[in-house]
Residue, then its C-alpha position, 0 to 999 in steps of 0.5 A: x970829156x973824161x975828167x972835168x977840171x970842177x971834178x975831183x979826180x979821185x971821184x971820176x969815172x976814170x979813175x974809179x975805174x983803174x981801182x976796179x981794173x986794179x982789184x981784178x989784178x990783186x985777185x988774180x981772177x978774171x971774174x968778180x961780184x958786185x959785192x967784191x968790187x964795191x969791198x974793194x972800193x970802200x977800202x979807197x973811200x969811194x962809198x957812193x953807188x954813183x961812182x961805182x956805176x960811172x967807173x963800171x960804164x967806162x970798162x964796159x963801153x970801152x969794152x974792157x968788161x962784161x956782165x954775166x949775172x951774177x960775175x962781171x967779167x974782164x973780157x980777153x981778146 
């Protein structure tokens, strides 16, 4: 299940991770730091490492994201 009806929507995985995608678009770049990216997510109130590090495993087991120390990278097929 992606999104539990318990879980606040703005917390999950899921949506953290369109915030990600999102700051890949504004940057115009196919590759960020960790530091950019958790910038960016602070703008949004997601604050804790936890959402961070489930919306970064969603991208990367759907395969929409790799990582390469130290740049996460969106991967073009």
């Amino acid at each position: 299940m992606l999104v539990s009806k318990d879980e606040n929507l703005r917390t999950s995985s899921v949506y953290v991770a369109s915030l990600i995608l999102k700051e890949f678009k504004n940057q115009k770049q196919n590759r960020l730091s960790i530091f950019q990216i958790a910038t960016a997510l602070k703008k949004n109130n997601i604050t804790q490492y936890r959402q961070l590090f489930f919306g970064l495993s969603f991208l990367f087991a759907t395969g929409v994201i790799d990582f390469q120390e130290p740049f996460i990278y969106v991967v073009n097929d």
